[in-house]
N, C-alpha and C positions, 0 to 999 in steps of 0.2 A: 807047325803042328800043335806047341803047346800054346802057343798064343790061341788058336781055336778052339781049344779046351776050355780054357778057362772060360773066353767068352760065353764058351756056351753054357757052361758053366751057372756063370753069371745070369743070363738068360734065362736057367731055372730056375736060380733064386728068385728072381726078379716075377716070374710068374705062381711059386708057389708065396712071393708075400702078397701078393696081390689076393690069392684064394683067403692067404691068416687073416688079412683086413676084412674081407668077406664075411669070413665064419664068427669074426671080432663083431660085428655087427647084427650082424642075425640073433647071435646071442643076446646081446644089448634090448634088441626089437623084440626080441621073445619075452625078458624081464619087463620090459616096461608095458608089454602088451598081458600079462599074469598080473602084475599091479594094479594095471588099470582094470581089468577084470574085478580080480578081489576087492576094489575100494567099492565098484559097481554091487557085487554082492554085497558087502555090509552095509553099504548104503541103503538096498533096498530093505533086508533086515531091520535096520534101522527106523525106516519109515514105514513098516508093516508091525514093530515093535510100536511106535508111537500112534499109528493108527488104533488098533487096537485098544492100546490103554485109553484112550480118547473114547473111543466105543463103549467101554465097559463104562467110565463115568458119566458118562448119558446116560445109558440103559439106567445103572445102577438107581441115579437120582429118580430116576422116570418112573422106575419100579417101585422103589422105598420110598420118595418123597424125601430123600438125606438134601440135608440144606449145604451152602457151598463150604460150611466147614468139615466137610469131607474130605474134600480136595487137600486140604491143610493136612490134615492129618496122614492121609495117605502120603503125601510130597515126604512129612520125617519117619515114616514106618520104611519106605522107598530106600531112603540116603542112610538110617541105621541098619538095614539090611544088606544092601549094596554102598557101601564108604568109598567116596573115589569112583565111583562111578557118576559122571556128568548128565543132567538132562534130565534128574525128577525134583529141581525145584517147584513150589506152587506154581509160580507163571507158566514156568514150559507144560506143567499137567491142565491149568485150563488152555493155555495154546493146544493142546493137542483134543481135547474136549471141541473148542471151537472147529478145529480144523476138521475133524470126523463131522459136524454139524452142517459145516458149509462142502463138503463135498461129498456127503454119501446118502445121491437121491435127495435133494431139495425138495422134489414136489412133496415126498414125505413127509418130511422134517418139517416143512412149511406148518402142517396143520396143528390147531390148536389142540394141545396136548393139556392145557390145564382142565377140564371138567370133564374130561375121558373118564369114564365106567374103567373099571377093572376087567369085567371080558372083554371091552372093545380092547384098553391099554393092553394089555398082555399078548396079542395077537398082532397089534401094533410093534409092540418093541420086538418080538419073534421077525417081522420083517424087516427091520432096522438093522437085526443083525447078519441076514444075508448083504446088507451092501459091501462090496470089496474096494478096495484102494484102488483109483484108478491106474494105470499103467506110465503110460506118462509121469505120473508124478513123481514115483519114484526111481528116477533116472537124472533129481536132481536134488542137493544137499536140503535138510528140512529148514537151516535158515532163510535160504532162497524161498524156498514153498514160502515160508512164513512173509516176506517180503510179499512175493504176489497175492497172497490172500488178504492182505491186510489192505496194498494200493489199487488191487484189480475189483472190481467188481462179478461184471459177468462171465459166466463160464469159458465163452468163446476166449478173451481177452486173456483170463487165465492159464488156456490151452496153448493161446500165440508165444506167451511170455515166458512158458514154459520150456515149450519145443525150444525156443529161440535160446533159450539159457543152456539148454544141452547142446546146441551143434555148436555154437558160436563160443562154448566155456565162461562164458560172463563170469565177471565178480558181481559180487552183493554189490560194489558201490556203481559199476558199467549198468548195474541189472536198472536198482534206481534212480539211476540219469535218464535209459530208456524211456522207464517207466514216465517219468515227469515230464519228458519231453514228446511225449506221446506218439511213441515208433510205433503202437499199432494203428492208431490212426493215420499214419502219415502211411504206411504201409497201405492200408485200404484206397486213402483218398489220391494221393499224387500222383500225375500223369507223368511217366517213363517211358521207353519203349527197351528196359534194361534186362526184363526175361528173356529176349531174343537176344542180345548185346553185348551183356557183360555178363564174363566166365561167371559159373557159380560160386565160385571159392570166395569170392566178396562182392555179390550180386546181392545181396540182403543189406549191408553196410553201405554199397552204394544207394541204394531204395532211400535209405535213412539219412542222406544229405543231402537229398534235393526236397522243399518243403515243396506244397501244394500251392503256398500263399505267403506271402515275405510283410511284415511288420514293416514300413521305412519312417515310422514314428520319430524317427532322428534327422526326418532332412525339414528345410525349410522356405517352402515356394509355394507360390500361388497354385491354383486346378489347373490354370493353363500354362503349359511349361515346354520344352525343347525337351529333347531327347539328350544334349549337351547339357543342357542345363539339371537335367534329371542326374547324368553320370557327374558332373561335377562335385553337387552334392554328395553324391553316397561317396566322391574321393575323401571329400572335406570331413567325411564321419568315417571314417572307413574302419577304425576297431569298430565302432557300433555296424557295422554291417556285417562285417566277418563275425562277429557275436552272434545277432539273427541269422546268418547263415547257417550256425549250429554249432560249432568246434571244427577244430583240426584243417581249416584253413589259413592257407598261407596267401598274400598277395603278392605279384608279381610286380605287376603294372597294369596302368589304363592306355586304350589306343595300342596294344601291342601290333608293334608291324611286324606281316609277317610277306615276305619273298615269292612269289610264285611266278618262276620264266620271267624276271623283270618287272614285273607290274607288283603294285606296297596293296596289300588290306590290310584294316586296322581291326581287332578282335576289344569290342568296349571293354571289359575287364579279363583280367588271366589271374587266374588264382593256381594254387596247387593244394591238393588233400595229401594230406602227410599221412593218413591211415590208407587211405586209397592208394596211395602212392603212382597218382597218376596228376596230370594237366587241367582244369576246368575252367573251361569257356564260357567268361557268362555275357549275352548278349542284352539291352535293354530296350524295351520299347515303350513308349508311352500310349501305343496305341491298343486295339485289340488284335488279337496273335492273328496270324496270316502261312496257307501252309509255303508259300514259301521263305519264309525265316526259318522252316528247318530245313531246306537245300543251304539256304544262305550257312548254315550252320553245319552244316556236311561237308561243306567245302573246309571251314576253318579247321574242323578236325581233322581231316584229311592232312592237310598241310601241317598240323603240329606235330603230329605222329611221324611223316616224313623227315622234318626239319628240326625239330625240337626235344619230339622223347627221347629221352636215352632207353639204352637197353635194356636195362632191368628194372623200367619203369611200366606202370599200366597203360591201356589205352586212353587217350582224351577222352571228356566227357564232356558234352556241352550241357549249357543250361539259358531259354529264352525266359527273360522272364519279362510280363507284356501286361497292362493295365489294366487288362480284360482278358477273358477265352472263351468260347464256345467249347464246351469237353469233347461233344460230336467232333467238331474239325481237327480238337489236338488230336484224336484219338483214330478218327479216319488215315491223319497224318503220319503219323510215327508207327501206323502197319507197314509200310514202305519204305520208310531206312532203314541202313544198314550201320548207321555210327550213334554209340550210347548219345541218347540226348531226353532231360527233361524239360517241359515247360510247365512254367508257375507263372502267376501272379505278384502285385505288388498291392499294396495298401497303405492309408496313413495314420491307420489307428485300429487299433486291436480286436478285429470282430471275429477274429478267424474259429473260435471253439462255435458260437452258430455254426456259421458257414460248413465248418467241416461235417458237424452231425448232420446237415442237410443231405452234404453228397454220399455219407456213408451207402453203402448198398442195404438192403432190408437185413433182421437178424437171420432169416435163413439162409441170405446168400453169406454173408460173415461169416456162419458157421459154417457153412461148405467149403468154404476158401479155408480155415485154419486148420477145418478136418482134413484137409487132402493137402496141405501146403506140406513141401518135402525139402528143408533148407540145404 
């Protein structure tokens, strides 16, 4: 009888530490979730503070004709007023000047403002100062902003790099690799079938490592060449290939055999993404893309995931990459699978900034995609 006491005893403990680790938690989730909140609110503060001051030394010059030794002056009336307080040096007051200029209502701003009349100006700057800070933008630190305005151009571009900096948490130095590596273009242009495919949770990271078009400026063969002969080469270079690749690839092996009921296939390259943290199958052809190379390719991932993934890894992802493509046939293609797969291109010499502006969509389809795009 007392031995059933205790246990049960015991059994209570055992269920109320379970609720204390519970409520230990929650708690945790609640501080970190009022943090994050708070940093959110002074951030915005922050960037509707900077705003603003940016607005006023427009207007102000625009009204009074003050030349840019205004700016100076103001930056040490600023910092002996506020001591210790960060962010009204000269530079960060014209950054914050430009920044109100490039994003509040360009078609405005645009127009020549030097031999404006005083009634027209006056009515002018009155409209100037309804523009409001977009929404978007502050939802991400003003270093960052300042990073995109400076490497982005167009608004759309702006908006992509934006959004992308908030869901994904970028650093300023990830945001600039982006940026230089030109993920919104590769985003627009590259054939995937990875919105139906691959989870969301890093359906955007995978987008941004399969290119549209592969550089192989590093191999060395004549136009007419084998498909061996092609994989050979990129063995023989293979850091330069994993480089154009883009980062965060690993190489396995070439020819990987893989087991299916008895019978060997060989998968030309096996790589692994260490940020993906999944398998990638890259197939090579020298010819132009054919849809069946992504059956061919369906089958190999099938098999890796079977035999190969481990458990707490992602799914395969294949990649054909093929000399040539018709975009209609990849594209007719990869509505019909069901296993992540892109196909790209090769080339031997670096044309691909054409090429890519060719395929972009028009500016109004762009800007419809990054208006509605939900990372």
């Amino acid at each position: 009888m007392a031995i059933h006491c205790v246990k049960k005893k015991k059994e209570i403990m055992g269920s109320e530490l379970v609720k204390y680790n519970s409520f230990i938690r929650d708690i945790k989730d609640l501080v970190l979730r009022h943090q994050y909140d708070a940093m959110k609110a002074v951030n915005l503060e922050l960037m509707q503070l900077y705003w603003e001051i940016g607005r006023e030394i427009y207007c102000q010059q625009l009204e009074h004709d003050w030349g840019d030794s205004v700016v100076e002056v103001l930056s040490k009336e600023l910092q002996k007023e506020f001591p210790g307080v960060r962010g009204f040096s000269t530079r960060n007051l014209w950054l914050m000047r430009n920044f109100f200029i490039e994003y509040s209502r360009p078609a405005i701003l645009q127009s020549s403002t030097a031999e404006m009349e005083t009634p027209i100006l006056k009515p002018f700057i009155a409209e100037v100062k309804k523009a409001t800070l977009p929404p978007f933008m502050a939802e991400i630190s003003w270093s960052k902003n300042y990073i995109i305005m400076q490497k982005c151009k167009t608004p759309t571009e702006r908006e992509f790099y934006t959004k992308m900096t908030k869901h994904y948490g970028w650093t300023n130095e990830v945001l600039i690799n982006n940026i230089e590596n030109k993920a919104f273009e590769k985003y627009l242009t590259n054939q995937t079938n990875f919105d139906e495919t691959v989870p969301e949770k890093y359906r955007f990271q995978a987008k941004l490592a399969v290119k549209d078009d592969y550089n192989f400026d590093f191999i060395e063969m004549g136009i007419e060449h084998s498909e061996a002969e092609l994989e050979r080469e990129v063995i023989n270079n293979i850091q330069a290939f994993l480089s154009e690749m883009g980062g965060y690839f690993s190489f396995i092996g070439s020819q990987h055999r893989i087991d299916v009921d008895g019978d060997d296939y060989y998968i030309d390259l096996l790589l692994y993404h260490r940020r993906l943290r999944c398998l990638i199958a890259i197939d090579l052809k020298i010819g132009e893309f054919r849809p069946e190379h992504a059956g061919k390719m369906q089958f190999y991932l099938s098999a890796l995931d079977e035999t190969m993934k481990l458990p707490d890894e992602n799914p395969s992802i294949g990649v054909i990459i093929c000399k040539s493509k018709s975009r209609t046939k990849v594209e007719y293609t990869l509505r019909s699978t069901s296993k992540p797969i892109g196909v790209a291109t090769y080339s031997y010499y670096d044309n691909m900034p054409d090429e890519m502006r060719s395929m972009l969509p028009s500016p109004e389809r762009i800007a419809d995609i990054v208006r509605n795009m939900n990372p």
